[in-house]
TIPABA-834425 format. One line per 5 residues: number of its first residue (from 1); their letters; for each residue x, y, z of C-alpha. Coordinates in pm, 1 decimal, always signed. Example, Ala and Ser with C-alpha at 12.3 -4.5 7.8 and 13.67 -1.06 7.14 Angstrom:
2
1	as	+1230.0/-450.0/+780.0 ~ +1367.0/-106.0/+714.0
This chain:
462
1	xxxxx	+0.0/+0.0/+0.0 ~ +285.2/+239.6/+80.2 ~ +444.5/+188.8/-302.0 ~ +75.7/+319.4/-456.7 ~ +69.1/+601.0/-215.5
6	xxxxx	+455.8/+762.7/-329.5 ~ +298.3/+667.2/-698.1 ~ -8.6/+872.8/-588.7 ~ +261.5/+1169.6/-472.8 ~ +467.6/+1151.0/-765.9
11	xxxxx	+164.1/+1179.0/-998.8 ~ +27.4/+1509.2/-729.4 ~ +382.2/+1623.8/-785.2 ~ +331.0/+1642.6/-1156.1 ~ -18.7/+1806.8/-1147.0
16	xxxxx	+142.1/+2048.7/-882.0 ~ +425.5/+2146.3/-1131.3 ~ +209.4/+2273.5/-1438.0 ~ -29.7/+2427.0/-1177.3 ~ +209.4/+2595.3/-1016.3
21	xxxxx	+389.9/+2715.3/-1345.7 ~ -5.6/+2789.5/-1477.8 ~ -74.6/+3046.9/-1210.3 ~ +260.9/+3206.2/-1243.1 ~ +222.5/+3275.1/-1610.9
26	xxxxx	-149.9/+3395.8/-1529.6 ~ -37.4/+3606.9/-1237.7 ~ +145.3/+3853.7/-1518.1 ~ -117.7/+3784.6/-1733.5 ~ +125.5/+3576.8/-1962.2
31	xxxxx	+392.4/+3882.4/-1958.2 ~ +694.4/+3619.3/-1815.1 ~ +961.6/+3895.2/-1833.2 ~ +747.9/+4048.6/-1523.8 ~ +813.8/+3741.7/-1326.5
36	xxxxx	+1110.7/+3738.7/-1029.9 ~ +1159.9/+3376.8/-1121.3 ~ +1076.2/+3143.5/-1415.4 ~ +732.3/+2972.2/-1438.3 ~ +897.9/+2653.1/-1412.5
41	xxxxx	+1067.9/+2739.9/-1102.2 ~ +739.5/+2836.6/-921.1 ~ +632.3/+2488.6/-1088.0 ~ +895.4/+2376.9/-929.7 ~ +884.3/+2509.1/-556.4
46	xxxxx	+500.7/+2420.1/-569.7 ~ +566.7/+2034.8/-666.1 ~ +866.9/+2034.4/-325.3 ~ +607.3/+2129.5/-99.6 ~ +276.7/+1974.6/-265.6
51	xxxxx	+505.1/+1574.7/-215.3 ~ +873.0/+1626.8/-55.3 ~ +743.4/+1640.7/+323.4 ~ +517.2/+1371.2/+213.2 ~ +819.1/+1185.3/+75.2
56	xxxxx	+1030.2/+1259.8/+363.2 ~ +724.3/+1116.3/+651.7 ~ +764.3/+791.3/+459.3 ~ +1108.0/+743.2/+438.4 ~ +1121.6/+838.1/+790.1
61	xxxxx	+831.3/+602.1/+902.8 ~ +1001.2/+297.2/+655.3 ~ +1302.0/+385.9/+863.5 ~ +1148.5/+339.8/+1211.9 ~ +842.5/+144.5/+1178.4
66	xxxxx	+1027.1/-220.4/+1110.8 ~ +1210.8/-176.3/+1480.6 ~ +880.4/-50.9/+1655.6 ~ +685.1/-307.3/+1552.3 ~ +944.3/-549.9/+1626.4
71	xxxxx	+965.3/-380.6/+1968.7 ~ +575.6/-443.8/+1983.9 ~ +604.2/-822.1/+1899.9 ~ +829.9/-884.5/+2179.8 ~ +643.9/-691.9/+2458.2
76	xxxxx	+309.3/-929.6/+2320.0 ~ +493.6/-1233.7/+2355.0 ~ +774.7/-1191.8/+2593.6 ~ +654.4/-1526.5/+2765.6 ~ +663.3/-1735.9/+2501.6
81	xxxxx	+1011.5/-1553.6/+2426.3 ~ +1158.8/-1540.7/+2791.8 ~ +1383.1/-1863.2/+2801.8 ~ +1560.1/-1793.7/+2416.9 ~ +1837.9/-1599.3/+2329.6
86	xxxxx	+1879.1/-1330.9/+2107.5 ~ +1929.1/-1495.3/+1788.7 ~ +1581.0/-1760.6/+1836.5 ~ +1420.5/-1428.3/+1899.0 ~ +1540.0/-1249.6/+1597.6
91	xxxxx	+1431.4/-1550.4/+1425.3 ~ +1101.1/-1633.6/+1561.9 ~ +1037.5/-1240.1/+1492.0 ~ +1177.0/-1274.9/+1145.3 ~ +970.9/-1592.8/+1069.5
96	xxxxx	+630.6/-1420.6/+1219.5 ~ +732.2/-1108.5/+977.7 ~ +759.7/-1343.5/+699.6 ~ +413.0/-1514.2/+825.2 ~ +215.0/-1156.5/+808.1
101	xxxxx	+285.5/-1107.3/+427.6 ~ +262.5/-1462.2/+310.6 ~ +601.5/-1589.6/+337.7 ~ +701.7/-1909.5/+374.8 ~ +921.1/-2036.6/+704.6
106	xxxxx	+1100.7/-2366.4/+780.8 ~ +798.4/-2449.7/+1059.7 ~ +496.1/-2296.4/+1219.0 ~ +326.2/-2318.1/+1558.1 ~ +24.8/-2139.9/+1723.6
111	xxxxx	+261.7/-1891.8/+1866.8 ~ +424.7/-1801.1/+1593.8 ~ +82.6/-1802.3/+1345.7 ~ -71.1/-1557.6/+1673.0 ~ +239.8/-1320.8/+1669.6
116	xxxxx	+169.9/-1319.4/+1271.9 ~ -149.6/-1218.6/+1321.3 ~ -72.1/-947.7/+1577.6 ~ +207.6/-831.9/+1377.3 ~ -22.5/-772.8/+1041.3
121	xxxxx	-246.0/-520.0/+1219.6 ~ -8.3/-366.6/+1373.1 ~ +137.4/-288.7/+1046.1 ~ -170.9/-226.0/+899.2 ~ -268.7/+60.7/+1124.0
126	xxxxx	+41.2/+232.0/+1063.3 ~ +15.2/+190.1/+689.7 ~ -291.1/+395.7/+726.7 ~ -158.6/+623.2/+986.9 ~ +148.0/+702.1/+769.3
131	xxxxx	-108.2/+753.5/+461.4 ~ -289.4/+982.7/+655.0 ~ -14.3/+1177.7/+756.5 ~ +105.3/+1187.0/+393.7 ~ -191.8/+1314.0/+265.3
136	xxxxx	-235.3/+1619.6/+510.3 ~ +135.6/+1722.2/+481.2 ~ +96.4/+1693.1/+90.5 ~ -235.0/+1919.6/+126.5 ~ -102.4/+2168.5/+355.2
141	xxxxx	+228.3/+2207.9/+187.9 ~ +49.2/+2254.1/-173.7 ~ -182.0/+2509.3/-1.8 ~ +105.5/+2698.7/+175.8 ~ +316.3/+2716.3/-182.3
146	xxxxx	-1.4/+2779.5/-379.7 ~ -58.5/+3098.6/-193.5 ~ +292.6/+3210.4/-236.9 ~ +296.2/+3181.1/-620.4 ~ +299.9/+3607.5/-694.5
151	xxxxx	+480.9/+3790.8/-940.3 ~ +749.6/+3896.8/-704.0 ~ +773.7/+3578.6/-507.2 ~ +1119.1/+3442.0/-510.8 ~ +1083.1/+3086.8/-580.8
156	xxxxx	+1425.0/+3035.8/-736.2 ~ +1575.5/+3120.9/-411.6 ~ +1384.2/+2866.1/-217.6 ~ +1421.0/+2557.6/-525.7 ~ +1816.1/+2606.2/-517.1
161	xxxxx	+1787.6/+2572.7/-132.2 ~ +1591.5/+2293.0/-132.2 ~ +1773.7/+2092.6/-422.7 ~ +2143.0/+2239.9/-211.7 ~ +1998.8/+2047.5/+86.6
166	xxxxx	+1952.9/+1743.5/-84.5 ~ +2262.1/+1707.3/-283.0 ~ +2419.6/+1754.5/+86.8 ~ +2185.9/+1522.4/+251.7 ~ +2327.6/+1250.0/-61.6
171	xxxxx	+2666.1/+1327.7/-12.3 ~ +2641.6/+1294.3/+391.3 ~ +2417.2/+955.4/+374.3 ~ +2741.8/+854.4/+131.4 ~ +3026.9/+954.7/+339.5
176	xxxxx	+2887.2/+800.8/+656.6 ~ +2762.9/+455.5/+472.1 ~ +3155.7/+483.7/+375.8 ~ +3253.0/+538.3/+699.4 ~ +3018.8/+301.0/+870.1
181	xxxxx	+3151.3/+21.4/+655.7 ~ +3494.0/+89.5/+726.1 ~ +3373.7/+105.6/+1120.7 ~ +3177.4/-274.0/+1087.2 ~ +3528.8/-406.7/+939.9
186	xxxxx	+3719.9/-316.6/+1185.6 ~ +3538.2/-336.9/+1479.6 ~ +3432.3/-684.8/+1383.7 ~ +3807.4/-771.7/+1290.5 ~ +3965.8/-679.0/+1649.3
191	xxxxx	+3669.8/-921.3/+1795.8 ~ +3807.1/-1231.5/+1590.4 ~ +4179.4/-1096.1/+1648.7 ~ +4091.2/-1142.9/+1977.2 ~ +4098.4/-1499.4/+1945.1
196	xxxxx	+4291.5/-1590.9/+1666.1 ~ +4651.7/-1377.2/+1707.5 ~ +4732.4/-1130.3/+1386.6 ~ +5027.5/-1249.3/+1296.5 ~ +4880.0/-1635.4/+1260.5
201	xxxxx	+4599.0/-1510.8/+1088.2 ~ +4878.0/-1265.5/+875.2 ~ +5135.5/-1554.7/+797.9 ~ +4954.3/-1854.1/+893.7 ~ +4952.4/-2173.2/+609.1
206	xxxxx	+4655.1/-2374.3/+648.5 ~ +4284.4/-2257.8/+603.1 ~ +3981.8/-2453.9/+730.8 ~ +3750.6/-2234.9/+918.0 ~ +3487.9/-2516.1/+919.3
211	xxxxx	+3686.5/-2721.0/+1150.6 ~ +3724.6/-2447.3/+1414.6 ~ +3593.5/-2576.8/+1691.4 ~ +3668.7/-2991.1/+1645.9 ~ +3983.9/-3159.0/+1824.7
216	xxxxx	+4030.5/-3184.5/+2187.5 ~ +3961.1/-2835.7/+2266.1 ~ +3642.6/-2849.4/+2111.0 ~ +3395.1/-2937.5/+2417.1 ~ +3611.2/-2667.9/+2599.0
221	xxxxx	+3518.5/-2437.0/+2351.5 ~ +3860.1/-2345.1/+2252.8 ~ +3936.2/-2232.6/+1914.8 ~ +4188.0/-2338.2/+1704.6 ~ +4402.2/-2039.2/+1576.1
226	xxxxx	+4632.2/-2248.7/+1364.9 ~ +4391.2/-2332.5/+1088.4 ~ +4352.5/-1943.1/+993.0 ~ +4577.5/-1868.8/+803.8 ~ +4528.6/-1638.4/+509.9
231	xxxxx	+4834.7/-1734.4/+293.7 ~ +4693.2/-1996.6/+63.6 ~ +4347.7/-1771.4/+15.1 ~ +4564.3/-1461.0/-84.6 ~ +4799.0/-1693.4/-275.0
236	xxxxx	+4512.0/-1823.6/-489.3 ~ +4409.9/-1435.0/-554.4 ~ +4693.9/-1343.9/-650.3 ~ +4727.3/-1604.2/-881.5 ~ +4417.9/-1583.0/-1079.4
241	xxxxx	+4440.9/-1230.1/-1093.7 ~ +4788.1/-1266.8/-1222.6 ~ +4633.8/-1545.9/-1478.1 ~ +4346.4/-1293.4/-1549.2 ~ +4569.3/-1011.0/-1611.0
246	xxxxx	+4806.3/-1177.6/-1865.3 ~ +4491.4/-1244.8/-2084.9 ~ +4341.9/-897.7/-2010.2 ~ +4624.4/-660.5/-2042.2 ~ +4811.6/-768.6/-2383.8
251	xxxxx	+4431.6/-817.1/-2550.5 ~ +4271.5/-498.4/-2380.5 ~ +4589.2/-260.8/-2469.6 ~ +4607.1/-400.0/-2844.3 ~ +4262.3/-329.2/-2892.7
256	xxxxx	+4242.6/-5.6/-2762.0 ~ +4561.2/+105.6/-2991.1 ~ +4399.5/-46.3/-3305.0 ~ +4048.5/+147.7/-3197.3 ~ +4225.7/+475.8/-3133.0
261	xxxxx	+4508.1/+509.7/-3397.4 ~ +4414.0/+211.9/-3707.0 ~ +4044.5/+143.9/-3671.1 ~ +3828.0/+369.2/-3953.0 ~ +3551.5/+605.1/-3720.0
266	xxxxx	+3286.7/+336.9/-3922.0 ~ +3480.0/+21.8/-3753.9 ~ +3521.6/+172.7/-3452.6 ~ +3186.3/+316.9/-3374.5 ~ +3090.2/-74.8/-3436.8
271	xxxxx	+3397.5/-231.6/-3222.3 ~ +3384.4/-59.0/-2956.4 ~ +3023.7/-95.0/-2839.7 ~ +3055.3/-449.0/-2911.7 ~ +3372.2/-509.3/-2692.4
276	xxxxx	+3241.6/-337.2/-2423.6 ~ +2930.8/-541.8/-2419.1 ~ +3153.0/-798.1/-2233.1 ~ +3136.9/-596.4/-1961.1 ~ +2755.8/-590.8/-1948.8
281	xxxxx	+2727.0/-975.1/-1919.8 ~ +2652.4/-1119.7/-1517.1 ~ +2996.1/-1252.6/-1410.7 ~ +2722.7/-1588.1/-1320.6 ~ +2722.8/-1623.3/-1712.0
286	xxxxx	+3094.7/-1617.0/-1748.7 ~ +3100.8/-1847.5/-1431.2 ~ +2867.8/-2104.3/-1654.0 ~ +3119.4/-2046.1/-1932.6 ~ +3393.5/-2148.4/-1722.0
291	xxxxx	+3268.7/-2427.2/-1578.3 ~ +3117.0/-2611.3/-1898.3 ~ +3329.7/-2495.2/-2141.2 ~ +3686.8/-2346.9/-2060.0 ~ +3776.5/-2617.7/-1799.7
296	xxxxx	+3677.3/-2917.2/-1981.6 ~ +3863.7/-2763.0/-2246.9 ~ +4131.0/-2735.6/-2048.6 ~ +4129.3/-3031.8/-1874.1 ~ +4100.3/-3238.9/-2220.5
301	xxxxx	+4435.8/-3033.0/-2359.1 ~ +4630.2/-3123.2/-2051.6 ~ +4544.5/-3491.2/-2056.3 ~ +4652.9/-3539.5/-2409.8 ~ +4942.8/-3386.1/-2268.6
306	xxxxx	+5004.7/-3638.2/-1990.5 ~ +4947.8/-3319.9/-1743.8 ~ +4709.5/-3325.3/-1446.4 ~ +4456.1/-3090.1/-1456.9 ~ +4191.4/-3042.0/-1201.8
311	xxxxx	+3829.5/-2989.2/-1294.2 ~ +3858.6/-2679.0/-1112.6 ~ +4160.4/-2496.6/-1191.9 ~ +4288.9/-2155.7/-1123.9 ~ +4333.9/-2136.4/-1525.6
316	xxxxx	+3992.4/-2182.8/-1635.6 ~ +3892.1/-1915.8/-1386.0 ~ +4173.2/-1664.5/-1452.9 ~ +4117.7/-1737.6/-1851.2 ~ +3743.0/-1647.4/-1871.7
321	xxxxx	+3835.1/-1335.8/-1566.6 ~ +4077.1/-1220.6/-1775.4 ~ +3796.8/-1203.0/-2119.6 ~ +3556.6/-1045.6/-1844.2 ~ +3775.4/-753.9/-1750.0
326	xxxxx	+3923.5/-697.0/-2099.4 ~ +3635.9/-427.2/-2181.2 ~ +3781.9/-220.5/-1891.1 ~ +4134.7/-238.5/-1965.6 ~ +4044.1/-124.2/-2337.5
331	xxxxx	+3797.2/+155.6/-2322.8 ~ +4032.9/+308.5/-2043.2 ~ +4358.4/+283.5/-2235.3 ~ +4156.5/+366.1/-2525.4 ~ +4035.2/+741.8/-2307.1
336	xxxxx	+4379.0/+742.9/-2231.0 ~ +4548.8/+719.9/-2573.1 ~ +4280.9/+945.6/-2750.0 ~ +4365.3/+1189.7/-2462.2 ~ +4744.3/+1224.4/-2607.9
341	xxxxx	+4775.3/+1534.1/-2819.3 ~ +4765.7/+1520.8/-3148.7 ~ +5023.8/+1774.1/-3164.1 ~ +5259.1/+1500.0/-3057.9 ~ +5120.8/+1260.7/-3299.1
346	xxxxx	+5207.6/+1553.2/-3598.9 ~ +5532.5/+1622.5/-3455.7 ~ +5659.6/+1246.0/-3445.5 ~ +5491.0/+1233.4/-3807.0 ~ +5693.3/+1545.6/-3949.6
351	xxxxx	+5983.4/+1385.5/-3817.7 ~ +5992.1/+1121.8/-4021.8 ~ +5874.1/+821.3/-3817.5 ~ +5590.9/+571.4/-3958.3 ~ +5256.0/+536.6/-3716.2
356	xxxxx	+5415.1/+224.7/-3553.0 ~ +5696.7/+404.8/-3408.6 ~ +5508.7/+718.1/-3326.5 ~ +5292.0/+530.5/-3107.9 ~ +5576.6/+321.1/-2943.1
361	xxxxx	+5803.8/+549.0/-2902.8 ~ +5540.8/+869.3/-2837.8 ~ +5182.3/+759.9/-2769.9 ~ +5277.0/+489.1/-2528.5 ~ +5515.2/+739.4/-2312.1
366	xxxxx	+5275.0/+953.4/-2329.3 ~ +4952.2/+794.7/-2217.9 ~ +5161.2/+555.5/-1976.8 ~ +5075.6/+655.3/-1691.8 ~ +4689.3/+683.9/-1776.5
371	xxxxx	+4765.1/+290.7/-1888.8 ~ +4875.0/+174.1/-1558.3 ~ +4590.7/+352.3/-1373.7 ~ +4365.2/+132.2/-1618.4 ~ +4589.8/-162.4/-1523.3
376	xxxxx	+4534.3/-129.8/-1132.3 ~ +4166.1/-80.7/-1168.9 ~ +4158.3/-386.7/-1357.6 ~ +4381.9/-571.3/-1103.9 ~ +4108.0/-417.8/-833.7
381	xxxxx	+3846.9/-561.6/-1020.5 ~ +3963.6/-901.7/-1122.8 ~ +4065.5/-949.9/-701.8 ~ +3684.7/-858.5/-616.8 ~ +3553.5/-1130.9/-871.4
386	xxxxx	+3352.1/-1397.8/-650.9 ~ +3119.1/-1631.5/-905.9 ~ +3384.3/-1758.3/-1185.8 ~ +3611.7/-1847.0/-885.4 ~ +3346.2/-2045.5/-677.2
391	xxxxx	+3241.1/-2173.4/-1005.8 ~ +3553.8/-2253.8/-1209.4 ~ +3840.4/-2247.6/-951.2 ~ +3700.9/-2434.8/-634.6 ~ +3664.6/-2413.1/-281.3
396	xxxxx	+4040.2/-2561.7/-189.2 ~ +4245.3/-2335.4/+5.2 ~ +4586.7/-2476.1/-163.0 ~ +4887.1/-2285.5/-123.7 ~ +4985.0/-2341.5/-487.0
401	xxxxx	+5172.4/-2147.6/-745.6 ~ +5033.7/-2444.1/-1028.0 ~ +4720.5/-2264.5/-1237.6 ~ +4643.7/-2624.3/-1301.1 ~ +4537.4/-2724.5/-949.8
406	xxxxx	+4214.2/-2620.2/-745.5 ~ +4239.7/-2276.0/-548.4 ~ +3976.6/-2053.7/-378.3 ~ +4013.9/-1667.3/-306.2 ~ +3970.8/-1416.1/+1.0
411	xxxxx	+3602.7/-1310.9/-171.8 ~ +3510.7/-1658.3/-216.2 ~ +3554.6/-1759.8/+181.7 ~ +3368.0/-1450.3/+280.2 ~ +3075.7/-1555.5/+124.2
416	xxxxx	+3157.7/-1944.7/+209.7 ~ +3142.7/-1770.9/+574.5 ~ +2839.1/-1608.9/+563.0 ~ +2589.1/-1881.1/+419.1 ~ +2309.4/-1933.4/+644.5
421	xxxxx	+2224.0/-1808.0/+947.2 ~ +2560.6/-1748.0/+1154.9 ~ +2667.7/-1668.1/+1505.6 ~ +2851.1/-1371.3/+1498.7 ~ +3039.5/-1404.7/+1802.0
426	xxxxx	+3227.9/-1749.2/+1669.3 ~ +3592.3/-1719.8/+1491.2 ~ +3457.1/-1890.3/+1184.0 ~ +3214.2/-1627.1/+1129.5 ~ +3436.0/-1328.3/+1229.8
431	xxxxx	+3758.5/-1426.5/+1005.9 ~ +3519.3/-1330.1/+742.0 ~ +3531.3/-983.3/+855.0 ~ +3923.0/-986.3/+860.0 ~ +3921.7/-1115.9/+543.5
436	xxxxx	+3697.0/-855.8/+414.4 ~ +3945.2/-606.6/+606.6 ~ +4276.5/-716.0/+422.1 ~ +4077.7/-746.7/+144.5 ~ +3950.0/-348.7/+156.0
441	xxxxx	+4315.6/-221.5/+240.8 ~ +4440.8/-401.3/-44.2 ~ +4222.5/-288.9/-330.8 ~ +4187.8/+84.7/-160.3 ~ +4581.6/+69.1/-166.3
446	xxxxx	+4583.0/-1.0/-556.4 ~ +4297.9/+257.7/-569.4 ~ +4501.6/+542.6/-421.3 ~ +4829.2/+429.3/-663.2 ~ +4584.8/+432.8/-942.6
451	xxxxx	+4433.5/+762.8/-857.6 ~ +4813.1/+903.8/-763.4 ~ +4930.1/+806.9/-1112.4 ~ +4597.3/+974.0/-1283.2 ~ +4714.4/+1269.8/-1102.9
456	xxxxx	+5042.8/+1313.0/-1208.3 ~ +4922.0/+1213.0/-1599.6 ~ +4659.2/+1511.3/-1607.9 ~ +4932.6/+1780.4/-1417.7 ~ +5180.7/+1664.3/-1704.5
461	xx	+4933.6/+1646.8/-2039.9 ~ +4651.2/+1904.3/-1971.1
């Protein structure tokens, strides 16, 4: 019901815009130049306050309503919920959510199907409560702006405020969902460092989180720091990235130097769009591509070869990575090498040197460091890459260097972690957060070399 009341606003926001702009014009009788501010701007501030406070009510109610009612479901039922802990309660509350709108759950009782019940009026009276409110605040505000609409109003003024406080409100709700992510990683990561010592975690050889708490210490609850290391997961990143980058680089930088210096505008304005509709394709589909095509491939080669190759191999993976991230080494480079003044290109040509030389011996210097900024952001992309791994490269945490065994990555495990419903105050589940933590310093480092080496290209070529 909310969804067709904002449609309901949107649509009153429309309305309010031509009637606002109508009574401008007819407030000069149709002599604009007369007008403080443009028709559309009056338009404008009438369709802000006619649906924005409106707009705001709900996204404030959408943000405090799930916890209240939650709230509301415990306090009914804090018999029934007296002798579980926090996570059966989040669950049966979850499940009775579920319940309310039709959802299906793994079982149902009496208590939960009653706590559905409650928990579907509740929500129902504040659906209407919050379409109440909606409605007044979207009738006083278009009253209040309607009556404002004169030819000296300034409703310019008040627009530019209004849109200035939004852009501001979307830059704040970015910099602290930034900072609030950065917060959860770390926080989380000095809980599991807690148990499991940094520099075991840091240096440590052997990876099987699933067997954390087997062994002797097990009924003690003790935790077994030795089998968290990180070594072989960052090992198997690096080499698939590594694979992926020797297919992605050479490809990606030849085509962009045949689009931007060979290629006719007709072959180009073809090419191009076409190459970059690799990037375009779910990385699920190149994971499907890997599995039932590339590695049997592979795998057939290498035994005709008398050479062991796994079914999941870190080459199938890094092959088909490598063809996934080739549209963003190209159209970069290709920005990049377009970027280079022709003036150089002209210069190199009066001298005497044929297109081949001018762009190794002038393009390339030129637009090098452009190319390696293109080359890191690739690299950053290729070590995020989760589906063709868990699909073509395997779950094995192998400290390997041979692309023709198994391997798994740091993105991988984090998501191997998180299946299911977890306890988040077990090592198992927390190493996924210091994963996640080496993995964000890593890829921010290459992201501030990248950006570093941008820099220094535009202070030397603009």
């Amino acid at each position: 019901m909310v969804g067709y009341l904002v449609v309901l606003l949107l649509v009153l926001a429309a309305a309010a815009y031509w009637i606002g702009r109508t009574r401008a014009i007819a407030s000069v009788n149709g002599d604009v130049a007369r007008l403080h501010s443009l028709p559309g701007q009056h338009g404008m501030f009438l369709a802000l306050f006619a649906a924005g406070p409106a707009l705001l009510a709900i996204l404030l109610w959408s943000l405090v309503t799930p916890g209240i009612e939650s709230s509301i479901i415990a306090d009914r039922f804090s018999s029934e919920l007296s002798g579980m802990g926090i996570p059966q309660v989040e669950a049966f509350i979850r499940d009775a959510r579920a319940m309310a709108f039709g959802g299906l759950v793994g079982f149902a009782d009496p208590t939960k199907e009653a706590a559905a019940a409650v928990y579907k009026s509740v929500h129902t009276t504040s659906t209407w409560i919050i379409w109440a409110v909606a409605l007044v605040l979207s009738a006083s505000g278009f009253y209040w702006a309607y009556s404002r609409i004169a030819q000296a109003y300034r409703a310019r003024h008040v627009v530019e405020r209004v849109l200035r406080a939004f852009l501001i409100a979307c830059s704040v709700v970015a910099i602290l969902t930034t900072i609030g992510i950065v917060l959860s990683l770390i926080f989380e990561s000095l809980r599991f460092f807690q148990q499991v010592p940094f520099y075991k975690f840091l240096f440590g050889t052997h990876w099987s989180p699933q067997s954390a708490f087997t062994g002797a210490g097990a009924e003690a609850g003790a935790v077994n720091q030795d089998i968290f290391g990180m070594v072989p997961l960052f090992a198997g990143t690096l080499l698939i990235t590594l694979i992926a980058m020797l297919v992605a680089a050479p490809i990606g930088l030849m085509a962009a130097i045949y689009l931007s210096d060979y290629a006719s505008k007709s072959v180009r304005a073809v090419a191009k769009p076409v190459l970059e509709i690799l990037a375009g394709i779910p990385t699920v589909v190149y994971g499907f591509f890997a599995a039932l095509t590339v590695a049997p491939y592979f795998r057939g080669i290498g035994e005709s070869l008398g050479l062991n190759v796994a079914s999941e191999s870190a080459l199938a993976a890094g092959v088909v990575m490598g063809i996934m991230i080739i549209p963003f080494v190209s159209s970069l480079s290709d920005d990049v090498i377009n970027a280079v003044p022709q003036s150089l290109r002209d210069g190199s040509a009066g001298l005497g040197a044929t297109k081949s030389e001018t762009i190794r011996k002038v393009v390339l210097p030129a637009a090098l460091p452009g190319i390696v900024s293109a080359m890191l952001l690739a690299v950053s992309r290729a070590i995020g890459e989760t589906m063709i791994v868990v699909m073509a490269a395997g779950l094995a945490a192998n400290l390997t260097a041979n692309p023709l065994e198994a391997v798994t990555t740091v993105t991988v495990q984090i998501v191997t972690l998180l299946v299911g419903d977890q306890e988040f105050d077990s090592a198992k589940t927390l190493a996924a957060f210091a994963l996640g933590l080496v993995l964000f310093c890593i890829t921010l480092t290459l992201n501030i070399v990248a950006l570093r080496v941008v820099q220094k290209y535009r202070e030397q070529y603009d």
